[in-house]
N, C-alpha and C positions, 0 to 999 in steps of 0.2 A: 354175251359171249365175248372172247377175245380169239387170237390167234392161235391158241393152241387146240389141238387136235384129242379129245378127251374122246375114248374108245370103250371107257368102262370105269364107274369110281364105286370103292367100297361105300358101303350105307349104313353098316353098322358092326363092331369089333370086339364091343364091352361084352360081352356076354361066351357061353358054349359053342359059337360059332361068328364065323367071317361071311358078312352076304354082300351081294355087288348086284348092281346094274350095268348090264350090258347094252350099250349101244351101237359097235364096230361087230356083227356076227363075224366076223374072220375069224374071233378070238371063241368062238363058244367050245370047238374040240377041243383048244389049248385048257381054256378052264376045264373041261368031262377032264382032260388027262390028270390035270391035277387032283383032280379029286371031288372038284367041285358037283352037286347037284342043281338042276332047274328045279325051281321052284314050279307051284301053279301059272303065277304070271310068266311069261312065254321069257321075260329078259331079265328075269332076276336068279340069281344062284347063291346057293349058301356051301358052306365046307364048316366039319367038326373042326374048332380050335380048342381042345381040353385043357389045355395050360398054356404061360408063355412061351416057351421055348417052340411051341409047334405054331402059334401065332404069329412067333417073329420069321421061323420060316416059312410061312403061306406069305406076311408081307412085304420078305426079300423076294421071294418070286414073282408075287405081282407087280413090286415096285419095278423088276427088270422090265418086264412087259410095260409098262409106262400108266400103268392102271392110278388113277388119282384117290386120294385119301379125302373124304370130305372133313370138311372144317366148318365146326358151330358149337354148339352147346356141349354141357359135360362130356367126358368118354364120348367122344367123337374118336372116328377112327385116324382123325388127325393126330389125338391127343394120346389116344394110346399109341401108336406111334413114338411118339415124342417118349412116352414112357417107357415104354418097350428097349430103348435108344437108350436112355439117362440109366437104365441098368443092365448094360451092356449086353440085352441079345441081340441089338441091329447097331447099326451105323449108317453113318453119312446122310443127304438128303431125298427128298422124295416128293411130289408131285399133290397140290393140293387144290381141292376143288371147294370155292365158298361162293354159295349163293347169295345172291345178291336183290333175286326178285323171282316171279314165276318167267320159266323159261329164260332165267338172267344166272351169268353165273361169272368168275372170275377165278382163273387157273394161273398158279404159281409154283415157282421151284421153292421147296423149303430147305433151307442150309441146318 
């Protein structure tokens, strides 16, 4: 872990929906509000992304809330991101979480 305060990171983007792990529960109304639903496991939630445009705004709003974007293999939701970005439905940077090990992990601003 480092010094940053990771309260919730997306897990996966590529697909007909946004899922996240929650770990900060302050934040679980703010996700019901958005739209989000709980899954089975008590700290994970997913929300419908049907196309980009509705993905890039699920991830200007999460990125305000300071929600981390995981980073690894293909279509990570780091990289969609980045793609999302490169054709212009978002801007600027965003918050990225890369594991490192079990229970290890290293957060970063991406520009």
């Amino acid at each position: 872990m480092n010094n940053h305060s990771v309260k919730a990171y997306i897990t996966q983007a590529d697909g007909g929906y946004v899922r996240l792990k929650l770990l900060d529960t302050e934040l679980k109304n703010t996700l019901l509000d958005l739209g989000f639903s709980q899954e089975t496991n008590v700290d994970e939630y997913k929300i419908s992304s049907s196309d980009d445009d509705i993905k890039a705004n699920i991830f200007a709003k999460l990125r305000t809330l300071e929600i981390c974007f995981a980073h690894g293999r293909e279509w990570c939701p780091a990289e969609v991101f980045k793609h999302l970005r490169d054709i212009g439905l978002l801007s600027g940077g965003f918050r990225v979480i890369i594991w490192t090990g079990p229970d290890r992990y290293v957060v970063r601003d991406e520009k």
